[in-house]
C-alpha positions in Angstrom: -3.7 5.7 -4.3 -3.0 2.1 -4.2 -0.9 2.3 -7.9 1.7 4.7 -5.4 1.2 2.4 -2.3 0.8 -1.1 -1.3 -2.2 -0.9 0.3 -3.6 -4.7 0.7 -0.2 -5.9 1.1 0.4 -3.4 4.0 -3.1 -4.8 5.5 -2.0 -7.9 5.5 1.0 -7.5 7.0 -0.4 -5.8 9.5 2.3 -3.3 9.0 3.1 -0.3 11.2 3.0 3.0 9.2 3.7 6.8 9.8 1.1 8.5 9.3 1.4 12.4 8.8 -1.6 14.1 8.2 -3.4 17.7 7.6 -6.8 18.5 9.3 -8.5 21.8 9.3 -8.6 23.5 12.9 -6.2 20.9 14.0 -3.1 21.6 11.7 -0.2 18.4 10.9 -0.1 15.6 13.0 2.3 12.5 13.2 0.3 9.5 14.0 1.7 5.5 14.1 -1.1 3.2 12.8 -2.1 0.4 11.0 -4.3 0.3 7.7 -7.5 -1.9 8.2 -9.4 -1.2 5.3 -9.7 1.3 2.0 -12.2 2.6 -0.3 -11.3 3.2 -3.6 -14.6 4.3 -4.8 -14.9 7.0 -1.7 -11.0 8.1 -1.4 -11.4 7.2 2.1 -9.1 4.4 5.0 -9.6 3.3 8.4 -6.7 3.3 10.3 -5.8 1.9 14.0 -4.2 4.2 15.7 -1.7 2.1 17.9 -1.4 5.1 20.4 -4.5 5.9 21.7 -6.0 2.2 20.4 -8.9 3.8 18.6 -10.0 3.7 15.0 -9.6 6.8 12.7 -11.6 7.4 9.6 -9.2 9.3 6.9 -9.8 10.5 3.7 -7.4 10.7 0.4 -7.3 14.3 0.6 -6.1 15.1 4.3 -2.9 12.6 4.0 0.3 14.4 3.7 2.8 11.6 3.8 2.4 8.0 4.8 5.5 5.4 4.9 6.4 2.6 6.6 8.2 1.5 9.4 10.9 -0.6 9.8 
């Protein structure tokens, strides 16, 4: 994922993202978070979600879309 984004550069920038993902039961949501941390090995990111101020544990598979904001 990280050859598509920047990940570590977007961590260290702390840098506000949109975040549009696809869970089962729950459908597409729209969240506004910040990248902590990635796994390459397990497809997986911790987010914070800005929001609700919790942490959210995402993997590669459920994202739909994921930009960032200006």
């Amino acid at each position: 994922m990280e050859e598509y984004f920047p990940l570590q550069d977007w961590i260290e920038r702390n840098q506000l993202l949109r975040l549009t993902i696809i869970r089962p039961k729950i459908g597409r949501q729209t969240l506004h978070v910040r990248l902590i941390s990635y796994d390459k090995n397990k497809q997986s990111l911790l987010f914070y979600d800005d929001d609700r101020k919790e942490v959210i544990h995402i993997v590669q598979n459920e994202i739909d879309q994921i930009e960032a904001e200006d």
